[in-house]
C-alpha positions as CSV (number, residue, x, y, z in Angstrom):
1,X,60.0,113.6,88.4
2,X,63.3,113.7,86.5
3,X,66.2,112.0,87.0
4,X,69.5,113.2,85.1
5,X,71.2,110.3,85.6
6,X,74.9,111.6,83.2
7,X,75.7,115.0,84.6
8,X,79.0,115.9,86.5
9,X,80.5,117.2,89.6
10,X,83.5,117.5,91.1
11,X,84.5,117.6,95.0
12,X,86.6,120.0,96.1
13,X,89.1,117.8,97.5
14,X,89.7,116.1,94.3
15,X,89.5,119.5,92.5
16,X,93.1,120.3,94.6
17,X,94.3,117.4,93.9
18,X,93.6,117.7,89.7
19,X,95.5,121.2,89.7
20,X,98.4,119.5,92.1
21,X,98.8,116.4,89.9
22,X,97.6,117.3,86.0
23,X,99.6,118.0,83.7
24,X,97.5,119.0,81.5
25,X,97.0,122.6,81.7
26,X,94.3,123.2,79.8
27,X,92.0,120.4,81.6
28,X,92.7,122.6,84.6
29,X,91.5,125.5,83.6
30,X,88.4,124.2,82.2
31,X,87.6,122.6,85.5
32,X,88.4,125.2,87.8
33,X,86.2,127.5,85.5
34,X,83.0,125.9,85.7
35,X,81.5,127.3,89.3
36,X,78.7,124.8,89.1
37,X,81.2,121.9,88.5
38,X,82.8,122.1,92.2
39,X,80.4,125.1,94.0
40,X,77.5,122.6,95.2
41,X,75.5,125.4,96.7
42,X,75.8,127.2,93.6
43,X,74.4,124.0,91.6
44,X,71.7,123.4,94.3
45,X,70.2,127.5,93.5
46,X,70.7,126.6,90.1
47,X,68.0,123.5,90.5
48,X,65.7,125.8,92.4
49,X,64.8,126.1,88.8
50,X,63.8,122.4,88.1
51,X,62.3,121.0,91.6
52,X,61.1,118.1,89.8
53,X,64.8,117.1,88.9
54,X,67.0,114.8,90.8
55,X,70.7,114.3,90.2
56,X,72.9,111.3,90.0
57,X,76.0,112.4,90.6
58,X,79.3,111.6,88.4
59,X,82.7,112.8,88.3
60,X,84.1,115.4,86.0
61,X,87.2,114.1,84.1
62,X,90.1,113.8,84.6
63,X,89.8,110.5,86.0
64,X,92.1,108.8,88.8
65,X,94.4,107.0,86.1
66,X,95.0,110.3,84.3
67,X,96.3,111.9,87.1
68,X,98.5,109.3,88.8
69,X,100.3,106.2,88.5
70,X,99.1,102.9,90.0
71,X,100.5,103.5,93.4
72,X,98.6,107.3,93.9
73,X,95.1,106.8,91.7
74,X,93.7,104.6,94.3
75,X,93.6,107.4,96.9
76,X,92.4,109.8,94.3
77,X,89.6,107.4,93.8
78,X,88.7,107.5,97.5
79,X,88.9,111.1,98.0
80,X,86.7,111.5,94.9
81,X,84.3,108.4,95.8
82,X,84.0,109.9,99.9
83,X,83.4,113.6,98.4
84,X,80.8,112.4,95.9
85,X,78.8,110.3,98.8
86,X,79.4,113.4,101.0
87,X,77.1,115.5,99.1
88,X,74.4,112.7,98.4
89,X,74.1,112.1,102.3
90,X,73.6,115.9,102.7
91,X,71.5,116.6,100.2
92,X,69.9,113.3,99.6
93,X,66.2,114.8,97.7
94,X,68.7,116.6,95.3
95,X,71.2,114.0,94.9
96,X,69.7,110.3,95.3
97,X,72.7,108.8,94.6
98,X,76.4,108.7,93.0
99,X,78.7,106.7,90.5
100,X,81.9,105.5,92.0
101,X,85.1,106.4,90.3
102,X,88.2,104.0,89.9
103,X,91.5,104.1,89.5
104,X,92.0,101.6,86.5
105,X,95.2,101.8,86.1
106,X,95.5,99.4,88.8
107,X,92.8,96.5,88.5
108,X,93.1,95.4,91.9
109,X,92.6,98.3,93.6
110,X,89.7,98.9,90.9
111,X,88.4,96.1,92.4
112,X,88.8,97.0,96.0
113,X,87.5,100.5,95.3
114,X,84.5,99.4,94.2
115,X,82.8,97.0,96.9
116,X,83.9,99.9,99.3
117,X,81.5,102.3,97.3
118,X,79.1,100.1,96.4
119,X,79.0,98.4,99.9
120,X,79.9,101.4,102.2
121,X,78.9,104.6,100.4
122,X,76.0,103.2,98.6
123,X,77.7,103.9,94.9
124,X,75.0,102.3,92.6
125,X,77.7,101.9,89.8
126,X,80.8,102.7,88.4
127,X,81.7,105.3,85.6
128,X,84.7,104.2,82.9
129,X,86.0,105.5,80.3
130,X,85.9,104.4,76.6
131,X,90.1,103.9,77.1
132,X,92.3,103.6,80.0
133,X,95.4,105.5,79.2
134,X,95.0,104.3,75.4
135,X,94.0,100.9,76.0
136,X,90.7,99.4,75.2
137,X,87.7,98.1,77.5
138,X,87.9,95.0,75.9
139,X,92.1,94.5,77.3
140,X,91.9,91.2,79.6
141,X,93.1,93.2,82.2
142,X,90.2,95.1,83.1
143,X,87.5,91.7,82.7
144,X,87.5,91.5,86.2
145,X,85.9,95.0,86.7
146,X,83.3,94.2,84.2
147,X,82.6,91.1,85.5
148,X,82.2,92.5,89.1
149,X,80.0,95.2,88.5
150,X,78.3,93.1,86.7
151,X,77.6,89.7,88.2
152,X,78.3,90.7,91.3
153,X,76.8,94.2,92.4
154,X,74.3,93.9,89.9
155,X,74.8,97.5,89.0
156,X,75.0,99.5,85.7
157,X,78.4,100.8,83.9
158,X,78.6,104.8,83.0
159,X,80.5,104.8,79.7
160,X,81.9,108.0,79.3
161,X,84.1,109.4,76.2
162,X,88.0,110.6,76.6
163,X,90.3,111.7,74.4
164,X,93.2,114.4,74.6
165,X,94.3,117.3,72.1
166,X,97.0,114.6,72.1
167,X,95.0,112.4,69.4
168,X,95.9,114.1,66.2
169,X,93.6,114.1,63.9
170,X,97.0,114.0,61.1
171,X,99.9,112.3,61.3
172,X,101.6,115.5,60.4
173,X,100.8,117.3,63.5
174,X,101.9,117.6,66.6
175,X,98.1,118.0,68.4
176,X,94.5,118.1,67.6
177,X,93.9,121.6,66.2
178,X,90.8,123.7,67.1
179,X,89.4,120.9,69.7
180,X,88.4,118.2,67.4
181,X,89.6,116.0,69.4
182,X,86.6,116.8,71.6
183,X,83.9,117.9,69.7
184,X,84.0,115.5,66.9
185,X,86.4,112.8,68.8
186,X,84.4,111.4,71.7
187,X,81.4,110.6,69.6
188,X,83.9,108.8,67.4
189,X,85.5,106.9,71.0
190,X,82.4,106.3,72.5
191,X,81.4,104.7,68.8
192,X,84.9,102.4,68.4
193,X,84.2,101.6,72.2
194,X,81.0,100.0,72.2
195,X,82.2,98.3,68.8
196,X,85.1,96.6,70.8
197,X,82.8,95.6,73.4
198,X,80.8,93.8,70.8
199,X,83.1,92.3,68.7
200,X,85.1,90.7,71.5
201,X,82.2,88.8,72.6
202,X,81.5,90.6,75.9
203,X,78.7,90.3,76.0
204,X,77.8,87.6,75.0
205,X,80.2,86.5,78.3
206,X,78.5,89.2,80.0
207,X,74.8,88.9,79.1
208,X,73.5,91.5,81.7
209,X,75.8,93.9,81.7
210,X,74.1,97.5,81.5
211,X,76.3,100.5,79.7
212,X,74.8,103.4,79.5
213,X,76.4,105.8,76.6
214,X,77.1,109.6,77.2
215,X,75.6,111.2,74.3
216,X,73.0,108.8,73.0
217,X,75.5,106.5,71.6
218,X,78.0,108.7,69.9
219,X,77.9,108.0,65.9
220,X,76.2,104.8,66.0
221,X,72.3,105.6,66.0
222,X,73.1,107.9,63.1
223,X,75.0,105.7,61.3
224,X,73.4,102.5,61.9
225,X,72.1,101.2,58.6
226,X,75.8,101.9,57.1
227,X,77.3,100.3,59.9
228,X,75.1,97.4,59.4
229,X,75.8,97.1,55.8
230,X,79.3,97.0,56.4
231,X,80.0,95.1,59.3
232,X,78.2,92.3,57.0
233,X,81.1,92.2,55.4
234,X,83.3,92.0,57.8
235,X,86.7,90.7,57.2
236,X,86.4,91.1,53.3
237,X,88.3,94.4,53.7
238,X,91.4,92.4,55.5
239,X,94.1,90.4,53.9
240,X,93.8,87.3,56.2
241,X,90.5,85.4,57.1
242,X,91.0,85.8,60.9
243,X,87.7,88.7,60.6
244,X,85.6,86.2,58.8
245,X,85.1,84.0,62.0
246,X,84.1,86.8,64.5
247,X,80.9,87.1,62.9
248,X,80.1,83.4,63.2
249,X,81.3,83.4,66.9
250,X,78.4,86.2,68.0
251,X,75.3,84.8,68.8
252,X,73.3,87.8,67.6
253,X,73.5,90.3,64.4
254,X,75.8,93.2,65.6
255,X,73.2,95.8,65.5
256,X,71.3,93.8,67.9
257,X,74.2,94.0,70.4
258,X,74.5,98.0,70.3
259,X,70.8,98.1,70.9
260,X,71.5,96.3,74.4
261,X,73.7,99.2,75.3
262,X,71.9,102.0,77.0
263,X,71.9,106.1,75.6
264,X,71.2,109.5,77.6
265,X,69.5,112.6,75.7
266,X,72.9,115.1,76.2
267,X,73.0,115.8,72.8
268,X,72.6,119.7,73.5
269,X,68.9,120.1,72.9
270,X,69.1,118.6,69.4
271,X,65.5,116.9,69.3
272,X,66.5,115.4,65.5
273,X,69.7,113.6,68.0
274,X,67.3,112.8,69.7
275,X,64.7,111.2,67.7
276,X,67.0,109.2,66.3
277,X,68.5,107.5,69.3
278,X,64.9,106.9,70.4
279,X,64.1,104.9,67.1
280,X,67.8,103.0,67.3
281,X,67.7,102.1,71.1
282,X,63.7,102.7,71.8
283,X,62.4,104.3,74.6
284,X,63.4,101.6,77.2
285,X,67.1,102.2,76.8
286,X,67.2,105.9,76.8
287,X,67.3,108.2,80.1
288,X,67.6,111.7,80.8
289,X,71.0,113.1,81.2
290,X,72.2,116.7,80.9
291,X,76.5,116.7,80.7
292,X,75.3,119.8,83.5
293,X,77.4,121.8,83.6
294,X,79.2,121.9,80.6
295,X,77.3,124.2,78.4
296,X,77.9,127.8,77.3
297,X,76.0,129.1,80.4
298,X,77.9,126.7,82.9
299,X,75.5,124.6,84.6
300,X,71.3,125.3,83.1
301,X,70.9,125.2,79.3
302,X,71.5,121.4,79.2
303,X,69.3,121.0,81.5
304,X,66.3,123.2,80.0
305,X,67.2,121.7,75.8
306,X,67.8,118.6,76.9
307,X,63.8,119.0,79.0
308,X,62.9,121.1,75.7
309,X,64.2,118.3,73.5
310,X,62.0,115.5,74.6
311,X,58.8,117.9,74.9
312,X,59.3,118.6,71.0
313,X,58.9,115.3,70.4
314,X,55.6,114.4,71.2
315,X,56.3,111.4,72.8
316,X,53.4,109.3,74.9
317,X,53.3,110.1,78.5
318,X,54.2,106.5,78.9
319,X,57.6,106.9,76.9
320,X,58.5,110.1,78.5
321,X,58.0,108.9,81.8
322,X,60.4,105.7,80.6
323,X,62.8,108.5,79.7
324,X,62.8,110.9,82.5
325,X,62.8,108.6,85.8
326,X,61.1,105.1,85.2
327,X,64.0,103.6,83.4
328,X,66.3,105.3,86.0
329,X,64.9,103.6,88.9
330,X,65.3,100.2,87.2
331,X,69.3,101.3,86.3
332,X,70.1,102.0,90.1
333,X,67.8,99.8,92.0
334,X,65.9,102.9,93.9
335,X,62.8,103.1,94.9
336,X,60.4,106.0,93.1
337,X,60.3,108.7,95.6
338,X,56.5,109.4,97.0
């Protein structure tokens, strides 16, 4: 058994409402060119390939907030959350279950969203973003989502990366030139995300939270030991002292605090990538997750490098087992399938 638990599809419904609300051209044609993204019988022949692979199902960005304003992105949210628990009803041994989507750009209806997927549709979490329209996880506003999900559903956060062509990379231009605000940016945002999460004490006010990374983590597995060294000397960098305290108001070394976040193996068949989340999180904290379907072939290669990946490895049965469904389970509160 295998369960991707970070892959990525998109309802039709919502997929009309993305090309009538986005304004960003070039999201919609990479959305509407992905088949396997939005044609769910074209995914289901694609896993005749991989019977022993289950899918929990996400949704491909753009998210609510990106799309509308506070008054429309709660009823993008529902036709997103109702398609996504569509297709786990009908095909339930493909698709055991599905991450809500909210429309955070209005915390209230967030809220409201949420128990009805949890509590109606059977949503066994949410999936965020590491910024809402430029502002950070940590912002006051959205405590009351963590704390929900949290304390209250019991259920795990999906932490995925966003960022725009519209984050220059220099001042001096006008956009992010040859997608690097992609390929090299949400690494980098999923990194400067789980940092904010730490340093503003979240969880140490959240203890139980569970965030599971899109890509293993970004940056921070690889650049652990530097980011280690450095963060010890936090605040000696800054003119005032107001850095200096943070450290003395966490409980726990900052590294220690990354290693309670959680990190999926889409890292594009890399088994180096991989072996290195493995040794920053351990095998506890890592699951199986594809990004299917966006690869070069649309829908399978991250599915067989990402399978490849772990096999190189080596890894004890009891680790990969950890990796490909047991840890799964334990995220979304299932049951093992006979």
């Amino acid at each position: 058994m295998k369960i991707d638990i970070f892959n990525h599809v998109m309802p039709l419904a919502y997929l009309d409402a993305v090309k009538q609300h986005s304004s960003d051209a070039g999201r919609v044609k990479r959305v509407a060119g992905i088949r396997l993204l939005w044609d769910i019988e074209a995914r289901l022949a694609m896993l005749d390939e991989w019977p022993d692979v289950r899918q929990v199902l996400t949704l491909g960005l753009p998210p609510p907030e990106q799309l509308g304003g506070p008054d429309l992105s709660p009823q993008l949210a529902q036709i997103a959350n109702d398609g996504l628990a569509a297709l786990c009803e009908r095909w339930p041994d493909r698709f055991p279950a599905f991450v809500a989507a909210l429309p955070m750009n209005n915390a209230a209806a967030s809220l409201e969203e949420m128990d009805r997927a949890v509590e109606r549709l059977g949503a066994r979490g949410i999936q965020l973003y590491t910024n809402i329209d430029g502002r950070p996880l940590d912002d006051p506003e959205f405590f009351p989502v963590l704390e929900r999900i949290t304390n209250h559903h019991r259920l795990p956060i999906w932490l995925h990366p966003i960022r725009t062509a519209q984050f220059v990379d220099y001042r001096t231009e006008a956009t992010s030139q040859f997608e690097i605000f992609q390929v090299l940016g949400w690494p980098y945002e999923t990194s400067v995300a789980m940092s904010r999460i730490v340093f503003s004490g979240l969880l140490d006010r959240l203890p139980t939270m569970r965030i599971i990374t899109h890509h293993c983590g970004g940056v921070i597995p690889f650049l652990s030991v530097w980011a280690e060294t450095m963060w010890a000397q936090l605040g000696s960098r800054t003119p005032d002292d107001s850095y200096a305290a943070v450290l003395q108001g966490l409980s726990q070394k900052p590294l220690e605090y990354f290693r309670m976040f959680y990190g999926d193996t889409a890292l594009g068949g890399s088994a180096s990538a991989l072996r290195c989340g493995l040794d920053f999180f351990g095998a506890d904290r890592v699951v199986f997750g594809s990004d299917c379907p966006f690869d070069p072939e649309g829908g399978p290669m991250f599915i067989r490098e990402g399978i490849r990946s772990i096999e190189e490895l080596g890894l004890p049965e009891s680790e990969k087992e950890k990796i490909y469904y047991k840890n799964a389970y334990e995220l979304l509160g299932l049951q093992p399938a006979p």
